[in-house]
GUVEXMI-426237 format. One record per residue (C-alpha): x, y, z; residue number from 0. Coordinates in Angstrom, 1 decimal. Layout:
! residues N
      u      v      w   n
      X      Y      Z NUM
...
END
This chain:
! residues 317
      u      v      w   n
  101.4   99.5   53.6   0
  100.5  101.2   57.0   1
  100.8   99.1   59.8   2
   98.0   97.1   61.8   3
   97.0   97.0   65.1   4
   98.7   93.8   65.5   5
  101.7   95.2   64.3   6
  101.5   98.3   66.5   7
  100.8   96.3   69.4   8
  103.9   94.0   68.8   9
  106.4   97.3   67.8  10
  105.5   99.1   71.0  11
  105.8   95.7   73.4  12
  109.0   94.7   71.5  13
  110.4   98.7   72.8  14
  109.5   98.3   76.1  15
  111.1   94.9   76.1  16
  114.0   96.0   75.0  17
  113.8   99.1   77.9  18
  113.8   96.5   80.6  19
  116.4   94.7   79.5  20
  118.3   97.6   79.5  21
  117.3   98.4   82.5  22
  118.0   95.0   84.2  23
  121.6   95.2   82.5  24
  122.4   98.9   83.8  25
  120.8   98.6   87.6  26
  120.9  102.0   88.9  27
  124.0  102.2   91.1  28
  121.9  103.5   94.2  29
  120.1  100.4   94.1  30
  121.4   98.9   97.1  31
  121.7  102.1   99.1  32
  118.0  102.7   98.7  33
  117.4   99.9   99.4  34
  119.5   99.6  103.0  35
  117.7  103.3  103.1  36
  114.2  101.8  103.5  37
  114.9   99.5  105.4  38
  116.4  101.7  108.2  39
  113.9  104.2  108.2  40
  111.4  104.2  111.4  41
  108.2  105.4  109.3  42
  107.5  105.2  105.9  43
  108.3  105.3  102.2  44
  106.1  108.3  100.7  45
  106.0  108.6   97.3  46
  105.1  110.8   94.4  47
  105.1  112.5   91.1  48
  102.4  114.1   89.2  49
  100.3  113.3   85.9  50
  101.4  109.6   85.0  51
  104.1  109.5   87.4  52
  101.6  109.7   90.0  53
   99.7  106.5   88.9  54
  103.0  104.7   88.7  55
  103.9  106.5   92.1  56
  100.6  105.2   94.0  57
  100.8  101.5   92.1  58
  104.4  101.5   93.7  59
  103.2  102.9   97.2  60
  100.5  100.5   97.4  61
  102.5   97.4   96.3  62
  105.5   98.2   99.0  63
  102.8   98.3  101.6  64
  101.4   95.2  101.1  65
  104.5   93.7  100.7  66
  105.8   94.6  104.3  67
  106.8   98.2  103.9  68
  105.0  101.0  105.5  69
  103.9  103.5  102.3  70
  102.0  106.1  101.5  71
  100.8  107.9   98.0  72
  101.1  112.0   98.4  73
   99.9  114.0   95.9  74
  102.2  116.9   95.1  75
   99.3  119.2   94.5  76
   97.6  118.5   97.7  77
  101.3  118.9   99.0  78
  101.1  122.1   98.8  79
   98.6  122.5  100.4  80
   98.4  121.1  103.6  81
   99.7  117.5  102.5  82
  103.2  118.3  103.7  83
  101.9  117.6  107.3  84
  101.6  113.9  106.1  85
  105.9  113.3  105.7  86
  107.6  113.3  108.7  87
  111.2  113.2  109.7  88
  110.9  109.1  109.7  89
  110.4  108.8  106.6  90
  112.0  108.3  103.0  91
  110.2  110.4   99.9  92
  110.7  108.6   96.5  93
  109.7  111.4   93.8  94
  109.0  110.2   90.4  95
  109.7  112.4   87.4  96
  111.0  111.2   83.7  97
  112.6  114.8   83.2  98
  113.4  115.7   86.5  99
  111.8  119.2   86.7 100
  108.0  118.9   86.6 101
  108.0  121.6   88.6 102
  104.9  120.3   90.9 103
  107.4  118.3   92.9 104
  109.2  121.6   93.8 105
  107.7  122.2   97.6 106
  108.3  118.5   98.2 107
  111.8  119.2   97.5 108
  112.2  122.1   99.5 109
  110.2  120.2  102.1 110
  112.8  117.3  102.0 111
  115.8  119.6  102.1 112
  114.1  121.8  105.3 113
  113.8  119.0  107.7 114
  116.4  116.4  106.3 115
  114.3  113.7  104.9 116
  116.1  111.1  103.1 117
  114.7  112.2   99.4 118
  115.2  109.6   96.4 119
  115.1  110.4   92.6 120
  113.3  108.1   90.4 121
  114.1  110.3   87.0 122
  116.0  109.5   83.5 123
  117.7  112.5   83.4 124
  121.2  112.8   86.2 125
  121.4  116.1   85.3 126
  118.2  117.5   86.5 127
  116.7  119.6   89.3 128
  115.0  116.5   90.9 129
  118.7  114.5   90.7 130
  120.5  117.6   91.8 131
  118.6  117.7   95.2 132
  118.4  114.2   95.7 133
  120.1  111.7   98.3 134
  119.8  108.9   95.9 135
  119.2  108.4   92.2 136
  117.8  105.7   90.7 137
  118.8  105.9   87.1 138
  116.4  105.2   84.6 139
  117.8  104.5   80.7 140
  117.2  107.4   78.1 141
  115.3  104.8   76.1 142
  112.5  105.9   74.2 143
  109.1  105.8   74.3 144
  106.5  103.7   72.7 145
  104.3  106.0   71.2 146
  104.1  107.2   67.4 147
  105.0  110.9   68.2 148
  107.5  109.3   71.2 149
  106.3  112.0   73.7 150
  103.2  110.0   75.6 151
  104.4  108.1   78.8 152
  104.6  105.0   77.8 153
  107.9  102.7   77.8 154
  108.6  105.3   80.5 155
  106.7  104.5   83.3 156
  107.1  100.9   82.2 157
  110.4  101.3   83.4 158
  109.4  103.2   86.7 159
  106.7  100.4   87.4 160
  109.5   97.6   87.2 161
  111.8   99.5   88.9 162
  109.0  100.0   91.9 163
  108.2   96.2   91.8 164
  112.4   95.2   92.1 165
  112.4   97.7   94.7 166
  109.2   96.2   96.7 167
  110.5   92.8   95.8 168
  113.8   93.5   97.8 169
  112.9   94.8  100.3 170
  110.1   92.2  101.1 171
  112.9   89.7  100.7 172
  115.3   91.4  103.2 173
  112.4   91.7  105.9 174
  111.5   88.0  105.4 175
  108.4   88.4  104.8 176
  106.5   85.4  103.4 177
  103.6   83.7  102.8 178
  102.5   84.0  106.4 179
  103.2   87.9  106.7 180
  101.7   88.5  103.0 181
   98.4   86.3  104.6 182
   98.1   89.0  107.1 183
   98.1   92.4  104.5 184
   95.7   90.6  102.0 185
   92.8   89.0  104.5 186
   90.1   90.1  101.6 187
   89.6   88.1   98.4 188
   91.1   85.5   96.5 189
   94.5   86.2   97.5 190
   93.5   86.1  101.5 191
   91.7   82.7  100.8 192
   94.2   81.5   99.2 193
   97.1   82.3  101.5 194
   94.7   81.2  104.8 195
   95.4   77.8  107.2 196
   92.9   75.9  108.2 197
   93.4   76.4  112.1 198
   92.3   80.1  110.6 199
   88.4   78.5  110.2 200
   88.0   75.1  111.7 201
   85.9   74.0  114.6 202
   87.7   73.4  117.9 203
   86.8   72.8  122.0 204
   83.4   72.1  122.7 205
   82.1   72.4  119.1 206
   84.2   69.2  118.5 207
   81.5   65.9  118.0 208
   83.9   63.7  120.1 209
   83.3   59.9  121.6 210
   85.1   57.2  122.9 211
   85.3   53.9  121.5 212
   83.2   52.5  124.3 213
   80.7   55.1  123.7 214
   77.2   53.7  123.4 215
   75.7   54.5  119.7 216
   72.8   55.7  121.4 217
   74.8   58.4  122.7 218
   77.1   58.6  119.6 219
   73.9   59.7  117.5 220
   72.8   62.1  120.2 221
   76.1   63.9  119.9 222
   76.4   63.5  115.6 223
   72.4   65.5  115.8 224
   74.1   68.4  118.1 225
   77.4   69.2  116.9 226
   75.9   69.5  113.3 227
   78.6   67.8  111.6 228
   77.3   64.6  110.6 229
   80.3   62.7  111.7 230
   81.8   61.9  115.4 231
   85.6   61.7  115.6 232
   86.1   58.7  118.0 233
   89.2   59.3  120.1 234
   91.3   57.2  122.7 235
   93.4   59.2  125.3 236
   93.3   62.8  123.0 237
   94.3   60.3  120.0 238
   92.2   59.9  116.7 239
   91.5   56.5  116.5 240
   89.0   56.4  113.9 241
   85.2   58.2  112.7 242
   82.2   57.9  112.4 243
   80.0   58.9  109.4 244
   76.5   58.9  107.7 245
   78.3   56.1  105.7 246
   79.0   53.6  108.1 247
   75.4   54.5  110.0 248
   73.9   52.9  106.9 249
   76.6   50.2  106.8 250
   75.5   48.9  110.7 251
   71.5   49.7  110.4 252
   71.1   46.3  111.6 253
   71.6   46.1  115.6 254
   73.2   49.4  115.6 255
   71.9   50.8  119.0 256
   73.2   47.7  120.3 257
   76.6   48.6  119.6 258
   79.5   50.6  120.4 259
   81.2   53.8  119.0 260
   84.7   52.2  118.3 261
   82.6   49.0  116.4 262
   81.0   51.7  114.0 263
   83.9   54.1  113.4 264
   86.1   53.4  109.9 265
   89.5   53.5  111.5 266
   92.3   55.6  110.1 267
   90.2   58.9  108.9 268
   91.4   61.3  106.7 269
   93.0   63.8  108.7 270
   95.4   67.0  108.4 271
   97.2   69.6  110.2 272
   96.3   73.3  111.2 273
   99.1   74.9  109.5 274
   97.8   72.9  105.9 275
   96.6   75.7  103.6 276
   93.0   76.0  103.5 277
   93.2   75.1   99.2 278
   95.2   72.4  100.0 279
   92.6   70.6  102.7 280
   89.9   71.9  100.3 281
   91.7   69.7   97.4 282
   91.8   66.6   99.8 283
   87.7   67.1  100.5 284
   87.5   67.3   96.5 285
   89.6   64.7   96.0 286
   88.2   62.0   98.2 287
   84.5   63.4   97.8 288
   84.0   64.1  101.9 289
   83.0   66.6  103.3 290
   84.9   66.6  106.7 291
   88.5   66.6  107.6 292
   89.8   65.9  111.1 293
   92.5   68.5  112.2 294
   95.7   66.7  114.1 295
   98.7   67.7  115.7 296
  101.8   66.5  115.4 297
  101.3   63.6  118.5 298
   97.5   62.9  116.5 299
   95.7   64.6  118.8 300
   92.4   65.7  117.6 301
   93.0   69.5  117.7 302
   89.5   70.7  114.9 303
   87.6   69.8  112.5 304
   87.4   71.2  108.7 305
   84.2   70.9  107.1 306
   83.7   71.8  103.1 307
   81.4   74.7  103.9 308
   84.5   76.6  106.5 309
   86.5   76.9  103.1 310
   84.1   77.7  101.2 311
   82.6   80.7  103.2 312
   86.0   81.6  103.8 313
   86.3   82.2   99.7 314
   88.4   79.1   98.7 315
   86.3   77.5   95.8 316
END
């Protein structure tokens, strides 16, 4: 009985499987040295290979840059022709090829060996043209691929992908680059909004509905109507000391000009810092079904405010 799709789909992933664990268990020996390569170079990591190679080789460019290391996608065609002006003596080339002699990547060997660039072999074979000429070989197991004829790139660039994303992965770790630094490379999107703080979007200095506690209510509801906020933080010496909201306006209808900001104000506000992540704060709002968050320091001073509508314009839903 020929097989089904299913049982394609599970033969193929259960090859590549078994490639990565193969290649996890024999780690190129170079590893490390490409690694300490990269990470000693003044410009960048330039990478390429041709056909499927060159997918795998702009998916590894782009994921090292935005992980902290300077990168760059080079055709090899466009190499030739002009291209070449784009490596420098700065930088490291990483050149992808299963067989090690597509034969594409040959100026950008010569290229490498002309001016003493720092070239790196991501092949399977240690034997080949592309190994021959290289600084560094990372090693790739002669496993095979996942195709019915075993000739379409398949459990092969698999293996070049994971080996790009270990390499990224390292390096990111060795720079120290975290959450912070990652924030900075991905200000767009989900990720961006997801990585942001809230001293990134809230309200500070004079935008700040601020009162005393002796603060007439007169006065209080002046500054609620200009600020735009619907609240008033009420704050003693810089301190929070409690706020003001729609909530208790309705609570003190009765003689409420007559009174004073601090007899209003619900003491002991929700509050959090401006180094809390903007989903976190956002979770809080949800959570406690308000719309405003007073932003502290570390001594309660009243350093912003959050409102609802700063995450969510800022793409945290």
């Amino acid at each position: 009985m020929s097989e089904t799709p299913s049982d394609i789909a599970r033969r193929v992933l259960a090859t590549e499987t078994e490639a990565l664990v193969r290649l996890s268990d024999e780690l190129p020996a170079d590893f490390d040295a490409v690694v300490a390569l990269l990470l000693s170079i003044r410009g960048r990591v330039i990478v390429s290979g041709m056909g499927k190679s060159g997918h795998v080789a702009a998916k590894i460019a782009a994921t090292l840059a935005s992980t902290g290391t300077p990168a760059q996608f080079v055709h090899p065609g466009e190499a030739s022709h002009g291209d070449l002006g784009m490596i420098t003596s700065a930088d490291a080339v990483i050149l992808i090829s299963n067989s090690g002699e597509t034969r594409e990547l040959a100026d950008m060997i010569g290229y490498c060996a002309r001016f003493s660039i720092p070239m790196i072999a991501l092949t399977k074979r240690a034997e080949s043209t592309l190994a021959s000429a290289a600084d560094h070989i990372l090693l790739l197991p002669d496993a095979p691929e996942a195709c019915a004829i075993g000739m379409a790139p398949t459990t092969s660039t698999t293996l070049c992908m994971a080996l790009g994303d270990a390499l990224a992965v390292a390096l990111m770790s060795n720079r120290g680059f975290g959450r912070e630094s990652y924030a900075h490379f991905h200000p767009g999107g989900s990720l961006g909004a997801a990585l942001l703080r809230v001293s990134a979007v809230m309200h500070k200095g004079d935008e700040l509905p601020v009162v005393t506690p002796d603060t007439p209510m007169s006065e209080a509801l002046v500054v609620m109507s200009q600020k735009g906020f619907g609240v008033a933080a009420v704050v003693t010496e810089g301190r929070v000391a409690g706020i003001i909201t729609d909530g208790d306006l309705r609570r003190n209808m009765e003689g409420l000009l007559e009174r004073r900001a601090g007899e209003v104000a619900t003491p002991g506000p929700l509050v959090t810092r401006p180094d809390t992540l903007l989903t976190e704060a956002l979770g809080v709002l949800n959570a406690k079904k308000r719309t405003v968050l007073l932003v502290v320091d570390e001594a309660e001073r009243l350093v912003g405010l959050l409102h609802i509508h700063d995450a969510l314009r800022a793409g945290v839903a």
